[in-house]
N, C-alpha and C positions, 0 to 999 in steps of 0.2 A: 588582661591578655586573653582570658577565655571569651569576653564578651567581644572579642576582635572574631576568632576563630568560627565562634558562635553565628555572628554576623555576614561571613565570608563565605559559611556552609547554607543560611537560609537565601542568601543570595544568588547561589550557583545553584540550589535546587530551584529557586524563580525563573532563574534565566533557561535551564532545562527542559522546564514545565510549559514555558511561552514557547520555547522553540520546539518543540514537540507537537505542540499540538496545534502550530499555522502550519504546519511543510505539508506540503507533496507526498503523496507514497504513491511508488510505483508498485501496483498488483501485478503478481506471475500469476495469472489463472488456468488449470489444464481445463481442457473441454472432455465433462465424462464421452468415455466411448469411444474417445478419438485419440489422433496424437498431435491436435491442435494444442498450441499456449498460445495465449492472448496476453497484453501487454495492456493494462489500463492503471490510468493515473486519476486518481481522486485528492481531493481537497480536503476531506475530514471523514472521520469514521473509522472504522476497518474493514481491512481486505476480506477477512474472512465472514463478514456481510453479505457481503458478494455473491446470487447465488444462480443470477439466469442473466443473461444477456438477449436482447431482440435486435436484430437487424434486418435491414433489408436488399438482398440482392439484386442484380440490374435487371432482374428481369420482373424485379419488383414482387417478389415473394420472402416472404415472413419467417424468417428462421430466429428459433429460438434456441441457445444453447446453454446446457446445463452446467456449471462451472465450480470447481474446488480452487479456493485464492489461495495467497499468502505473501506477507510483505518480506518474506527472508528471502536474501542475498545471493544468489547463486555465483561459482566461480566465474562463470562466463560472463557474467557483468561486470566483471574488472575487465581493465583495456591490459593486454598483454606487452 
């Protein structure tokens, strides 16, 4: 009987472990200085990685912005 329980716990930690570490996380990133958040979604790693963003505006200039991530959940991300 314990080697059932045994078997059933290394199993659910596996299956945990896989699905953990293929998904999606969406980053809430704030942009220092600002009251910009950015919304990015990465493949592996972690958010708090995260630590500069480069884009480029239409007018075709180079902005770079400084960023604090994290993959926690805020209220507002539930659908009310």
């Amino acid at each position: 009987m314990k080697k059932k329980y045994l078997l059933f716990g290394l199993a659910a930690a596996l299956a945990v472990g896989v699905t953990g570490c293929s998904k999606e996380k969406k980053c809430r990133c704030s942009v220092l200085h600002s009251e910009k958040v950015r919304i990015i979604t990465i493949d592996g790693g972690s958010c708090e990685d995260i630590q500069l963003l480069s884009y480029h505006t239409p007018l075709d200039v180079l902005v770079v912005d400084s960023l604090l991530c994290t993959d926690h959940e805020f209220n507002i991300d539930s659908e009310i």
